[in-house]
PDBQT receptor file of N, H, CA, C and O in Angstrom, charges set to zero:
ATOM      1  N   UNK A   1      -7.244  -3.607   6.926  1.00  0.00    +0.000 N 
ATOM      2  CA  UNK A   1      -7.745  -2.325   6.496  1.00  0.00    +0.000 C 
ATOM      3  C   UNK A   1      -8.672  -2.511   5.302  1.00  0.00    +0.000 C 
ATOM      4  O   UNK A   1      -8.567  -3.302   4.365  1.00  0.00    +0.000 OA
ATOM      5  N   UNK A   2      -9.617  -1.584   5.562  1.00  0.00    +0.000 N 
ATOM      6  H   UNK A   2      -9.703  -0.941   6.324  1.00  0.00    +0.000 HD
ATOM      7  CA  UNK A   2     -10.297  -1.397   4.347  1.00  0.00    +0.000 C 
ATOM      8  C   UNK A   2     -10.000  -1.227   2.668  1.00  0.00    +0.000 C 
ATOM      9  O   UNK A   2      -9.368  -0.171   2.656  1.00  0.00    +0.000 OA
ATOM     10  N   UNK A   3     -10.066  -1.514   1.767  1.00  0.00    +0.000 N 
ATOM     11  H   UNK A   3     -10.580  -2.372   1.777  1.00  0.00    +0.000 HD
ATOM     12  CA  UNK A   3      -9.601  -1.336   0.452  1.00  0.00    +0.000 C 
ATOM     13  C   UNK A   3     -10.280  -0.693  -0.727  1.00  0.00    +0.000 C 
ATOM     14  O   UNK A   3      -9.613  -0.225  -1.650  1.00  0.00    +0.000 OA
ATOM     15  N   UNK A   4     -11.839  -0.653  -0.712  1.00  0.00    +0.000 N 
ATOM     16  H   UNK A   4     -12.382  -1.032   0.038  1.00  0.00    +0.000 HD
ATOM     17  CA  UNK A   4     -12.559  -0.432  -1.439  1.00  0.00    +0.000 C 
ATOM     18  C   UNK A   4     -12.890   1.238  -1.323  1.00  0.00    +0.000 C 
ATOM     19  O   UNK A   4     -13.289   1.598  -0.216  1.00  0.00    +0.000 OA
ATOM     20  N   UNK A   5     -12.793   2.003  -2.091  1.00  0.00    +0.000 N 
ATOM     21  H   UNK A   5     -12.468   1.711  -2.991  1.00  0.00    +0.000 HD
ATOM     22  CA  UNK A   5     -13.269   3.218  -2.119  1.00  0.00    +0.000 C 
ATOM     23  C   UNK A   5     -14.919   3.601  -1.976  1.00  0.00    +0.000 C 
ATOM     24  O   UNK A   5     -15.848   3.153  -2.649  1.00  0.00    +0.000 OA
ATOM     25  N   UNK A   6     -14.952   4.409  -1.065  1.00  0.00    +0.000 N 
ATOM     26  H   UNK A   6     -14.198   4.772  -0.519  1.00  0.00    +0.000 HD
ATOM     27  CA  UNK A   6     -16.558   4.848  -0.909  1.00  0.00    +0.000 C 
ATOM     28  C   UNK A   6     -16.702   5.964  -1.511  1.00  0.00    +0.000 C 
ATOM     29  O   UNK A   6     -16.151   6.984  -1.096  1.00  0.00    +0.000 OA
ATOM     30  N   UNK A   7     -17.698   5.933  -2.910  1.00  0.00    +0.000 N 
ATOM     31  H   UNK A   7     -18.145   5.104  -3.247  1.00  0.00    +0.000 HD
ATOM     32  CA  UNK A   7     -17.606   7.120  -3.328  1.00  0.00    +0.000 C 
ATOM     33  C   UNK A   7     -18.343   7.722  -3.147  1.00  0.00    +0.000 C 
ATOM     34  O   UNK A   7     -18.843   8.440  -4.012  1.00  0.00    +0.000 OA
ATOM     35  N   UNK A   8     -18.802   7.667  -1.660  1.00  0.00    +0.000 N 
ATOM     36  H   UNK A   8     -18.396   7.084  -0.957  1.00  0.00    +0.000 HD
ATOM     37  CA  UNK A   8     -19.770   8.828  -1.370  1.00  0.00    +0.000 C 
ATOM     38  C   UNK A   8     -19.310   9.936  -0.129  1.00  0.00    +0.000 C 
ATOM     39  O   UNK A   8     -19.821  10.844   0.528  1.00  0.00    +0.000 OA
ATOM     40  N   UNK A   9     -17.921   9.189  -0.277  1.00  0.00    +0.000 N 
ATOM     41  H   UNK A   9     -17.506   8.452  -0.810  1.00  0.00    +0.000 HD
ATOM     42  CA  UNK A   9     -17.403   9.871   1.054  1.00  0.00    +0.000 C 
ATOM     43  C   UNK A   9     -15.964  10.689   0.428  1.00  0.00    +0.000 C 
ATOM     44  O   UNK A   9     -14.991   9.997   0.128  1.00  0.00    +0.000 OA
ATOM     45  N   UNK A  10     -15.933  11.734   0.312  1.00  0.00    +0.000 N 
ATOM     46  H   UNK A  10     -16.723  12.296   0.555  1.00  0.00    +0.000 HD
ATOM     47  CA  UNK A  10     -15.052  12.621  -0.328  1.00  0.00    +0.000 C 
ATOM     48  C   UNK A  10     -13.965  12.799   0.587  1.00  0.00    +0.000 C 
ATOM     49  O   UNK A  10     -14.607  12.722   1.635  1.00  0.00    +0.000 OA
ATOM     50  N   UNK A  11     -12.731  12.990   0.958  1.00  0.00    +0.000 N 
ATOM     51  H   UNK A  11     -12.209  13.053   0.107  1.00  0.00    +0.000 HD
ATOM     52  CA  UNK A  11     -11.959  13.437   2.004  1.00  0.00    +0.000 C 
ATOM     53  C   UNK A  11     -10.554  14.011   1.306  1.00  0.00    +0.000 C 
ATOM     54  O   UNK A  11     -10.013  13.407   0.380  1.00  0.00    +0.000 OA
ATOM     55  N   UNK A  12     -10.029  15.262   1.872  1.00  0.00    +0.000 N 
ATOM     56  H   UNK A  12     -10.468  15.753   2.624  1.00  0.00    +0.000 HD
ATOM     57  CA  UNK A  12      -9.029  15.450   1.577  1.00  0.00    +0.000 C 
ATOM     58  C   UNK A  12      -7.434  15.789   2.581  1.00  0.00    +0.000 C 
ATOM     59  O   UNK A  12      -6.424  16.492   2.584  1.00  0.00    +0.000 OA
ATOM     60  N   UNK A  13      -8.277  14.499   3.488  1.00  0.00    +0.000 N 
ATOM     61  H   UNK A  13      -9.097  13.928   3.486  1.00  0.00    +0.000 HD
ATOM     62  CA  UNK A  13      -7.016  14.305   4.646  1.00  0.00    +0.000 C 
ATOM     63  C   UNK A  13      -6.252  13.363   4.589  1.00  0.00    +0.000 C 
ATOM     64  O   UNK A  13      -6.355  12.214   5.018  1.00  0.00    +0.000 OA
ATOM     65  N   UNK A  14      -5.154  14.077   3.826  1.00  0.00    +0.000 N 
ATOM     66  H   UNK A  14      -5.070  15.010   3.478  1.00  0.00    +0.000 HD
ATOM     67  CA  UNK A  14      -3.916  13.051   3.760  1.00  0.00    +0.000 C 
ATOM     68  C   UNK A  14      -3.093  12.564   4.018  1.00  0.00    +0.000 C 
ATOM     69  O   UNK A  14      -2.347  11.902   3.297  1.00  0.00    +0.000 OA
ATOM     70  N   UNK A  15      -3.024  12.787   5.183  1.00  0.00    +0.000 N 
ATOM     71  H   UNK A  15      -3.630  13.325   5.769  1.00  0.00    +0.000 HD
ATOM     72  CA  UNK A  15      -2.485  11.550   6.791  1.00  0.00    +0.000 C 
ATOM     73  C   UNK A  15      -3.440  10.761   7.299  1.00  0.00    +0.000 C 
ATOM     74  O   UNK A  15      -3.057   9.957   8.149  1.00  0.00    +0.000 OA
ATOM     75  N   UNK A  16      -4.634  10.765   7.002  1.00  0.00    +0.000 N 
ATOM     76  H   UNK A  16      -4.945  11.418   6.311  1.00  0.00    +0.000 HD
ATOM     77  CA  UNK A  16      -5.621   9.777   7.284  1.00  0.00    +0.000 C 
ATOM     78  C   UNK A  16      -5.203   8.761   6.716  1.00  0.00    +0.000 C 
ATOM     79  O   UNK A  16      -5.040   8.926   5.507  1.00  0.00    +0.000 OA
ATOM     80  N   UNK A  17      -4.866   7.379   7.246  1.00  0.00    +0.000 N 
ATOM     81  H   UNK A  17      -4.999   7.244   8.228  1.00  0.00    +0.000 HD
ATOM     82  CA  UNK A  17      -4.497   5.656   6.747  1.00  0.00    +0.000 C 
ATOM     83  C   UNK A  17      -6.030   5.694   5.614  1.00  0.00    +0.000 C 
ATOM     84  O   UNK A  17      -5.880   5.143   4.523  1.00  0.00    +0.000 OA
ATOM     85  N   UNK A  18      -6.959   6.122   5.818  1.00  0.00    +0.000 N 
ATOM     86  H   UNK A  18      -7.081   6.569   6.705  1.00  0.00    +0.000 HD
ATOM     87  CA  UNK A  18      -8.157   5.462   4.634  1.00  0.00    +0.000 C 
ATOM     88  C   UNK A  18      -8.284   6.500   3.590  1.00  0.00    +0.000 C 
ATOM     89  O   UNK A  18      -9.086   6.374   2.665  1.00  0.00    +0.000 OA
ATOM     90  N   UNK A  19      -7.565   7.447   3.710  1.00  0.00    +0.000 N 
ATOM     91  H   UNK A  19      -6.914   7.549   4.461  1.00  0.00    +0.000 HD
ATOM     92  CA  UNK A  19      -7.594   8.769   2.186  1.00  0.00    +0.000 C 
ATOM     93  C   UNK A  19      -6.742   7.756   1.017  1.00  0.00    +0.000 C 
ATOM     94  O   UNK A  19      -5.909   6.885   1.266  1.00  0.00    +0.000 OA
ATOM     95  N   UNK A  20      -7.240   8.178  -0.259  1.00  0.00    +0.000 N 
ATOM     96  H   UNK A  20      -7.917   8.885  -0.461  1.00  0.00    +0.000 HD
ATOM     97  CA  UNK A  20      -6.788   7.467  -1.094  1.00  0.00    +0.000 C 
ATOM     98  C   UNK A  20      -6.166   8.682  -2.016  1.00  0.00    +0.000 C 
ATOM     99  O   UNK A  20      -6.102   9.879  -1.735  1.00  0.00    +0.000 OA
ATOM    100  N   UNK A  21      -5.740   8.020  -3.168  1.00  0.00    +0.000 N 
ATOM    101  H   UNK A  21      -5.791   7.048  -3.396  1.00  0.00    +0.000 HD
ATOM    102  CA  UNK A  21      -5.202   9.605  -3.955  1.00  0.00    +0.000 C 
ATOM    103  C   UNK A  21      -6.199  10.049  -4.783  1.00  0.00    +0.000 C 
ATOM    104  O   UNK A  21      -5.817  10.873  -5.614  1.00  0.00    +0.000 OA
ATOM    105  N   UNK A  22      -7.579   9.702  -4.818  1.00  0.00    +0.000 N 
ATOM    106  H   UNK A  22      -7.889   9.033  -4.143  1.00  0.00    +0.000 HD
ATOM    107  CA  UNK A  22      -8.389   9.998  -5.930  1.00  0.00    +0.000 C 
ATOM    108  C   UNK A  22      -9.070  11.083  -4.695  1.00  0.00    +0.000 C 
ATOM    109  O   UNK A  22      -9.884  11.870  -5.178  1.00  0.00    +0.000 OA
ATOM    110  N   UNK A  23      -8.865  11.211  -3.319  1.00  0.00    +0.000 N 
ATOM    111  H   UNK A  23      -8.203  10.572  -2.927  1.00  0.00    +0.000 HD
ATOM    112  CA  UNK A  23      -9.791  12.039  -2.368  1.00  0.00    +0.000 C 
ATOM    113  C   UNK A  23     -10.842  11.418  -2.040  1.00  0.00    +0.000 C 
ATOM    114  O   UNK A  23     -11.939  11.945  -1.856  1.00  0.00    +0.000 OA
ATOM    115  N   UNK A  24     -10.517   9.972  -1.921  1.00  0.00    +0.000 N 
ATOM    116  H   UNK A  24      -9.626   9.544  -2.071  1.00  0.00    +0.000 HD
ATOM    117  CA  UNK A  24     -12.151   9.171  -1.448  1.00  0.00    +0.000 C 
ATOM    118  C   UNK A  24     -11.236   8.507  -0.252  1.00  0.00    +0.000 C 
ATOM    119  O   UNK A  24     -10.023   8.303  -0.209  1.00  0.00    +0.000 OA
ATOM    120  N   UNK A  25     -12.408   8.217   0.820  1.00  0.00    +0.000 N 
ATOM    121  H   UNK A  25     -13.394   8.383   0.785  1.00  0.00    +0.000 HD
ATOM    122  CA  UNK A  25     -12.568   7.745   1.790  1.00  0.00    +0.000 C 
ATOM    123  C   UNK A  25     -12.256   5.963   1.588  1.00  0.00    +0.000 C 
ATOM    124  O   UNK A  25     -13.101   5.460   0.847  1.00  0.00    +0.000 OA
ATOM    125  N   UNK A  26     -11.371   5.118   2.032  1.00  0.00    +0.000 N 
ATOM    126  H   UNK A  26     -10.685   5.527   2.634  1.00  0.00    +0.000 HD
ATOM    127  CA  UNK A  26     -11.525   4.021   1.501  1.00  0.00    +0.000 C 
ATOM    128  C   UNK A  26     -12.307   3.156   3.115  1.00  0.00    +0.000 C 
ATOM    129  O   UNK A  26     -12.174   1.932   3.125  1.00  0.00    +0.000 OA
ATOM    130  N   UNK A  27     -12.942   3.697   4.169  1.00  0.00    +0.000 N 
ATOM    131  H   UNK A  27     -13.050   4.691   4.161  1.00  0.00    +0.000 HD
ATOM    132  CA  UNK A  27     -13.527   2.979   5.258  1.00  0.00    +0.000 C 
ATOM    133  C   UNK A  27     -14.830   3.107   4.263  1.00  0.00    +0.000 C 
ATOM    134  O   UNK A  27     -15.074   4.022   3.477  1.00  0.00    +0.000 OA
ATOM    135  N   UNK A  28     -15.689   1.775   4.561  1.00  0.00    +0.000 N 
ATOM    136  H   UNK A  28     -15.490   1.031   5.199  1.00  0.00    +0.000 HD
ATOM    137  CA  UNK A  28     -17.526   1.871   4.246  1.00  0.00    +0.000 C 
ATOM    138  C   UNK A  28     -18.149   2.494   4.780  1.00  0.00    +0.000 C 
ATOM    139  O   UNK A  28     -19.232   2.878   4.337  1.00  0.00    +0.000 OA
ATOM    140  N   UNK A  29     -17.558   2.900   6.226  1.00  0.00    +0.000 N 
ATOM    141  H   UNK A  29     -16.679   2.588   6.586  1.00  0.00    +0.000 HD
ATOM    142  CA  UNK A  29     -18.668   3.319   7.296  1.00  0.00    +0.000 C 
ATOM    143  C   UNK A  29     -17.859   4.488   7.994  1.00  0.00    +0.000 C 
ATOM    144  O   UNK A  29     -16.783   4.117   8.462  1.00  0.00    +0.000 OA
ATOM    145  N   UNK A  30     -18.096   5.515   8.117  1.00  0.00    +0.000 N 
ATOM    146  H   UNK A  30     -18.970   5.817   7.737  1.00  0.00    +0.000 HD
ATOM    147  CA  UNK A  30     -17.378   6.418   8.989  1.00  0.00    +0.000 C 
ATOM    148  C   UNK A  30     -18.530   7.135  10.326  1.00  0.00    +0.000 C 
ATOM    149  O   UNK A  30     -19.749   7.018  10.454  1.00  0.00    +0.000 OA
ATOM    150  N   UNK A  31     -17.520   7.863  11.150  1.00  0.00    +0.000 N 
ATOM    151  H   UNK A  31     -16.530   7.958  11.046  1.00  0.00    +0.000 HD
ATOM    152  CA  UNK A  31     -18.310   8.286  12.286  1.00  0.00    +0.000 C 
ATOM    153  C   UNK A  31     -18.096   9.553  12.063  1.00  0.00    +0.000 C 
ATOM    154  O   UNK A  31     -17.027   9.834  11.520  1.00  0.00    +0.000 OA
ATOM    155  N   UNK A  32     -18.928  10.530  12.374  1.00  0.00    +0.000 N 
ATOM    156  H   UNK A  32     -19.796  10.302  12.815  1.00  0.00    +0.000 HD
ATOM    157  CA  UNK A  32     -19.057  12.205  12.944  1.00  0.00    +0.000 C 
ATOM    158  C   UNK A  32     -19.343  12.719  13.933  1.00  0.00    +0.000 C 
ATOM    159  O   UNK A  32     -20.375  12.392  14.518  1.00  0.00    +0.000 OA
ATOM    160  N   UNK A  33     -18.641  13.525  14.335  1.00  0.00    +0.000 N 
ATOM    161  H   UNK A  33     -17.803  13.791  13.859  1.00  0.00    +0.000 HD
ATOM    162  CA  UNK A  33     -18.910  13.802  15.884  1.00  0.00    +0.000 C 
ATOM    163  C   UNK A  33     -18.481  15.516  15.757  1.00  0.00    +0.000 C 
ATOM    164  O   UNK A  33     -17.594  16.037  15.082  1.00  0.00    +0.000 OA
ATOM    165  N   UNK A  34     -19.600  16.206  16.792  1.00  0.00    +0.000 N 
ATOM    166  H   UNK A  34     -20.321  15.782  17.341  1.00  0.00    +0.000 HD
ATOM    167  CA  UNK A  34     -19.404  17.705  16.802  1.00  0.00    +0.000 C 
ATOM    168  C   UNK A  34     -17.971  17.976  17.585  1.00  0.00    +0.000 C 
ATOM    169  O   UNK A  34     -17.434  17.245  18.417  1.00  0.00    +0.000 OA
ATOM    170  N   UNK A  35     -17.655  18.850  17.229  1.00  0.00    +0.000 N 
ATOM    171  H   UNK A  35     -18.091  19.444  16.553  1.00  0.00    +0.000 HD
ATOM    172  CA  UNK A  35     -16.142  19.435  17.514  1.00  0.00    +0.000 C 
ATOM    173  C   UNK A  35     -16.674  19.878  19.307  1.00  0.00    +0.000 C 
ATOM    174  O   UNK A  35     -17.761  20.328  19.669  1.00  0.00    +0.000 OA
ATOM    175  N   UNK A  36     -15.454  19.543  20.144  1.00  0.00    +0.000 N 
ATOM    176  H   UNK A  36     -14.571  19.177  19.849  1.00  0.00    +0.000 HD
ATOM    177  CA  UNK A  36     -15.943  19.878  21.483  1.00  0.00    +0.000 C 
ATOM    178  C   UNK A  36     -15.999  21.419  21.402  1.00  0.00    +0.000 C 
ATOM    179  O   UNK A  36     -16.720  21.676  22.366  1.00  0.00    +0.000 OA
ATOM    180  N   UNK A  37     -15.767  22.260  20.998  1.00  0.00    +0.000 N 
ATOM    181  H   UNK A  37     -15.181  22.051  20.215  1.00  0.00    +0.000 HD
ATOM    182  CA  UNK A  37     -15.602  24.108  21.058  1.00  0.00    +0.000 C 
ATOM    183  C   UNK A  37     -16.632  24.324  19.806  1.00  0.00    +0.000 C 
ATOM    184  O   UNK A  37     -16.917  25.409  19.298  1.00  0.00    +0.000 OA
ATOM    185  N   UNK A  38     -17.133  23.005  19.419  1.00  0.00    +0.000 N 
ATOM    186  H   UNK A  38     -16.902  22.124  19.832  1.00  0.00    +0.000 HD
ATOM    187  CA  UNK A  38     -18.096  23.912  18.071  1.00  0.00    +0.000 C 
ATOM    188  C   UNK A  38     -19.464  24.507  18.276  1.00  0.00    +0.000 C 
ATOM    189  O   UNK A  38     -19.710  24.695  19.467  1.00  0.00    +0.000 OA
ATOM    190  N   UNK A  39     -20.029  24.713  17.784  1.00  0.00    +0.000 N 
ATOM    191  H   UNK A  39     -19.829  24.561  16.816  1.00  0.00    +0.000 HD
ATOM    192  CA  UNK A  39     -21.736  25.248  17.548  1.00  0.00    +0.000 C 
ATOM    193  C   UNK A  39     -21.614  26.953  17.803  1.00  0.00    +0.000 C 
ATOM    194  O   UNK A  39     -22.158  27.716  18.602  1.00  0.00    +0.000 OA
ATOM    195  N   UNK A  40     -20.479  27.161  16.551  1.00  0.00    +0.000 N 
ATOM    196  H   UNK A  40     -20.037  26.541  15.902  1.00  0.00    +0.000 HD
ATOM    197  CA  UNK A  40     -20.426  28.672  16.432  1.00  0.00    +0.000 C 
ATOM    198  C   UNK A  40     -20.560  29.326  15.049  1.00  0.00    +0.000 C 
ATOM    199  O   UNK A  40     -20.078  30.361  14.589  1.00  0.00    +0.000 OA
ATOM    200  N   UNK A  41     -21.450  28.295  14.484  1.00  0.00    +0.000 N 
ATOM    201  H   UNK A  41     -21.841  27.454  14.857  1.00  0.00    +0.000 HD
ATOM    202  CA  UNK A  41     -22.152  28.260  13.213  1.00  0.00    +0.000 C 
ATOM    203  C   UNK A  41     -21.141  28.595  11.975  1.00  0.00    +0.000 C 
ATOM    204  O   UNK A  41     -21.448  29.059  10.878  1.00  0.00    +0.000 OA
ATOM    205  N   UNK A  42     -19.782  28.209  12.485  1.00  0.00    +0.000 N 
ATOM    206  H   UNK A  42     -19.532  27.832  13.377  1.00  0.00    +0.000 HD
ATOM    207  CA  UNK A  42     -19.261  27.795  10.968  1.00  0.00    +0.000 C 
ATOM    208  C   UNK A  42     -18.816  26.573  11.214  1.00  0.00    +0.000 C 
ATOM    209  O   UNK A  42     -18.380  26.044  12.237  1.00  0.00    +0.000 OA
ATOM    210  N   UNK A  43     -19.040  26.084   9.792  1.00  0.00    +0.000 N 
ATOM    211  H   UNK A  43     -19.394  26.514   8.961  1.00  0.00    +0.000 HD
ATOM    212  CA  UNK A  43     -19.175  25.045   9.176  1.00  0.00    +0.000 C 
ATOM    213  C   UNK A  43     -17.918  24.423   9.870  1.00  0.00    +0.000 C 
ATOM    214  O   UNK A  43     -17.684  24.015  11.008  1.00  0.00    +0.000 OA
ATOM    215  N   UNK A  44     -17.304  24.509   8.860  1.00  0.00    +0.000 N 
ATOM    216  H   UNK A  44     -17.494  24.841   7.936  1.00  0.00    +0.000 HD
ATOM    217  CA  UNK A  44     -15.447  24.090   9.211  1.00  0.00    +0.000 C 
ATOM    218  C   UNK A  44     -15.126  23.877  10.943  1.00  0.00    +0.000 C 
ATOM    219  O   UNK A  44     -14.137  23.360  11.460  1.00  0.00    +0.000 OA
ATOM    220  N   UNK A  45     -16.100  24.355  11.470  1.00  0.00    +0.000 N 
ATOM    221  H   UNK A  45     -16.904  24.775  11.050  1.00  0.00    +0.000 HD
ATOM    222  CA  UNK A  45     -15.117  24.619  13.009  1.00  0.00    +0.000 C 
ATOM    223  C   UNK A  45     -16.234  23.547  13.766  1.00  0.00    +0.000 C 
ATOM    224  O   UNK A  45     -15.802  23.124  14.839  1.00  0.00    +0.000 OA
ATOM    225  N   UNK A  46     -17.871  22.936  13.307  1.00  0.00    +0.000 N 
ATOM    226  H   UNK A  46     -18.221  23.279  12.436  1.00  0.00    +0.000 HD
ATOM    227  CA  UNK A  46     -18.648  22.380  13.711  1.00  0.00    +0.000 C 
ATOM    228  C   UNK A  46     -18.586  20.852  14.019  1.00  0.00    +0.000 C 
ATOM    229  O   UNK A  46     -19.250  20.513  14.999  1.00  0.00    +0.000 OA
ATOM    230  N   UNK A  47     -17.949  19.928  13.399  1.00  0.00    +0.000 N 
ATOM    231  H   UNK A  47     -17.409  20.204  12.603  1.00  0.00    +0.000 HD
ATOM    232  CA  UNK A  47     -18.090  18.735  12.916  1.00  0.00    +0.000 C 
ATOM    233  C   UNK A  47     -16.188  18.132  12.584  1.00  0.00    +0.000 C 
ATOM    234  O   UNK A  47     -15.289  18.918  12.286  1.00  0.00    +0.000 OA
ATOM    235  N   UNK A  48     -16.068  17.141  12.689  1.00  0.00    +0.000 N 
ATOM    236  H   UNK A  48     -16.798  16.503  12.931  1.00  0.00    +0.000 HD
ATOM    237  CA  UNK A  48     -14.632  16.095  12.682  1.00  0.00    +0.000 C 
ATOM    238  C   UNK A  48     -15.055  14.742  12.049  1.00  0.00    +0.000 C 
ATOM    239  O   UNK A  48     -16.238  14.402  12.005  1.00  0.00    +0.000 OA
ATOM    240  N   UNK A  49     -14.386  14.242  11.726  1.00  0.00    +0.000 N 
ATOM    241  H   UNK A  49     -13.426  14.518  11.762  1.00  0.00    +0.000 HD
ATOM    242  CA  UNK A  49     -14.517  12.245  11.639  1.00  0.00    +0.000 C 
ATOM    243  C   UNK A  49     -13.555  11.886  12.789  1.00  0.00    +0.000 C 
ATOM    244  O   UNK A  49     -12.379  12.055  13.111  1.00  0.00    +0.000 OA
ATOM    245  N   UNK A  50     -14.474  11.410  13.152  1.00  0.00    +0.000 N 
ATOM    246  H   UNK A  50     -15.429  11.272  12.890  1.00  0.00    +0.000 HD
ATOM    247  CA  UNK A  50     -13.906  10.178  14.000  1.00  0.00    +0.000 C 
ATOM    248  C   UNK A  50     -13.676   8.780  13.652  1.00  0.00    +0.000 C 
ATOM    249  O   UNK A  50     -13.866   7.800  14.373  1.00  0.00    +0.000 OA
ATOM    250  N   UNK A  51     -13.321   8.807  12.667  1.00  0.00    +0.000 N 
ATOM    251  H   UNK A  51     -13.167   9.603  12.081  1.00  0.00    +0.000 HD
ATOM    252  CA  UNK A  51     -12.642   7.484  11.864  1.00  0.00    +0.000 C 
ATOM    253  C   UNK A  51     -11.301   7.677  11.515  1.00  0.00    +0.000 C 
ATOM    254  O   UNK A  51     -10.500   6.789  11.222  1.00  0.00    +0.000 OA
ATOM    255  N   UNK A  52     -11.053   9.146  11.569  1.00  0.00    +0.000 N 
ATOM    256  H   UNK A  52     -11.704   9.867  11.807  1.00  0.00    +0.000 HD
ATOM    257  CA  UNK A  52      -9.711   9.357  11.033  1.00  0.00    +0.000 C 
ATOM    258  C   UNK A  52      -8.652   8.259  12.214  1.00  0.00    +0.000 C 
ATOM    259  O   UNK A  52      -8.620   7.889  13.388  1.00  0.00    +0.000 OA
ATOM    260  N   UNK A  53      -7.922   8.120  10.940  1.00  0.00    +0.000 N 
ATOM    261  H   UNK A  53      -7.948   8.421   9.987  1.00  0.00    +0.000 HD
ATOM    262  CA  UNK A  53      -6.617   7.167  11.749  1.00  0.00    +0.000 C 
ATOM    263  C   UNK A  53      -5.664   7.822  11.108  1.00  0.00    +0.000 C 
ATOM    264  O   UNK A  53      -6.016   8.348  10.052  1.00  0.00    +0.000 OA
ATOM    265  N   UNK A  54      -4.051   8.005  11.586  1.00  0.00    +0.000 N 
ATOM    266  H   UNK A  54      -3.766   7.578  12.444  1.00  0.00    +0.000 HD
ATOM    267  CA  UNK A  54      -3.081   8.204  11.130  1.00  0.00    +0.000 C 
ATOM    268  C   UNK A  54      -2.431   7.311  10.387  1.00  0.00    +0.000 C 
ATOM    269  O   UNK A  54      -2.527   6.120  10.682  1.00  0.00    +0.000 OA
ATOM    270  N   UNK A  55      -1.789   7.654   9.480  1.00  0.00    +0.000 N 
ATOM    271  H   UNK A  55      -1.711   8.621   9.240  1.00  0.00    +0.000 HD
ATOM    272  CA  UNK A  55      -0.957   6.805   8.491  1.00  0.00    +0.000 C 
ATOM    273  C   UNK A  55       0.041   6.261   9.144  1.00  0.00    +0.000 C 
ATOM    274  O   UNK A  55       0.710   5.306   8.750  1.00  0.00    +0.000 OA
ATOM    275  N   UNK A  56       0.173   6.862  10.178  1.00  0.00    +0.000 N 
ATOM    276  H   UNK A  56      -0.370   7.638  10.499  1.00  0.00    +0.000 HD
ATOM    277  CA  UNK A  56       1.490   6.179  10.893  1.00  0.00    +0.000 C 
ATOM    278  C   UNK A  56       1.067   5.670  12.156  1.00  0.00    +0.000 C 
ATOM    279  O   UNK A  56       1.831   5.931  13.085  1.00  0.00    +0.000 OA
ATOM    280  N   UNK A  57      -0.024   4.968  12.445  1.00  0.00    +0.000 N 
ATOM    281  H   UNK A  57      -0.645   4.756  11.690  1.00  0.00    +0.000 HD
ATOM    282  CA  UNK A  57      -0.624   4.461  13.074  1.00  0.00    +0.000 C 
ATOM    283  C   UNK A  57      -1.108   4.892  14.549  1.00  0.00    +0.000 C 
ATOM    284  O   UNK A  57      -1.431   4.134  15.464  1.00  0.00    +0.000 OA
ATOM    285  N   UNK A  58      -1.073   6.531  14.549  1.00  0.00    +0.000 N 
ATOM    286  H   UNK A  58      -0.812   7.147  13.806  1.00  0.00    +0.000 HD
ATOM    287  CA  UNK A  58      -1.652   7.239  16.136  1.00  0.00    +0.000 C 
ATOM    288  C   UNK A  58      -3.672   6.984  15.591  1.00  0.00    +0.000 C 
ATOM    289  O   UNK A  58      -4.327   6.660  14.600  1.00  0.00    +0.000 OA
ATOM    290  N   UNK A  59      -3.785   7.205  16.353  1.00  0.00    +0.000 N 
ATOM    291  H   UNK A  59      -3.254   7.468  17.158  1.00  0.00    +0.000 HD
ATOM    292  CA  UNK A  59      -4.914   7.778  16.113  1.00  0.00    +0.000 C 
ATOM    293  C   UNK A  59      -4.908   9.414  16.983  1.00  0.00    +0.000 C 
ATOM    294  O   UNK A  59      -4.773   9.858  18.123  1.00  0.00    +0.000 OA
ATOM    295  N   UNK A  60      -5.076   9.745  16.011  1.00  0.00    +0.000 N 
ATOM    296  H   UNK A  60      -5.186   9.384  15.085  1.00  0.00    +0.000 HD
ATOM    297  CA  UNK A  60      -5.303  11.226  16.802  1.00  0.00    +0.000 C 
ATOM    298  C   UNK A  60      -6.716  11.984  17.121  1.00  0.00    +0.000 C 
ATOM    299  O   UNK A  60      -6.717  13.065  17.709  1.00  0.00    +0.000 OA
TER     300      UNK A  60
């Protein structure tokens, strides 16, 4: 696993294995991908990471 904090990548998902406690992303590189039900022009409902991994090792 990754170790180094990216501080350009903010996250506050904390079952994600790469969230740290400061709210940074500790992967270098992450992916984004549009939400399959999104493009209903809010924000929140548009867009996911697809890097997220579970802390308990699913990927969901």
């Amino acid at each position: 696993m990754e170790h180094n904090p990216n501080p350009g990548v903010k996250c506050g998902v904390e079952s994600c294995e790469y969230h740290d406690e400061h709210d940074h992303c500790l992967k270098q590189r992450i992916q984004v991908n549009p939400q399959p039900d999104g493009m209903n022009g809010t924000a929140a409902d548009e867009s996911m990471c697809s890097s997220y991994h579970n802390k308990k090792g699913r990927k969901a």
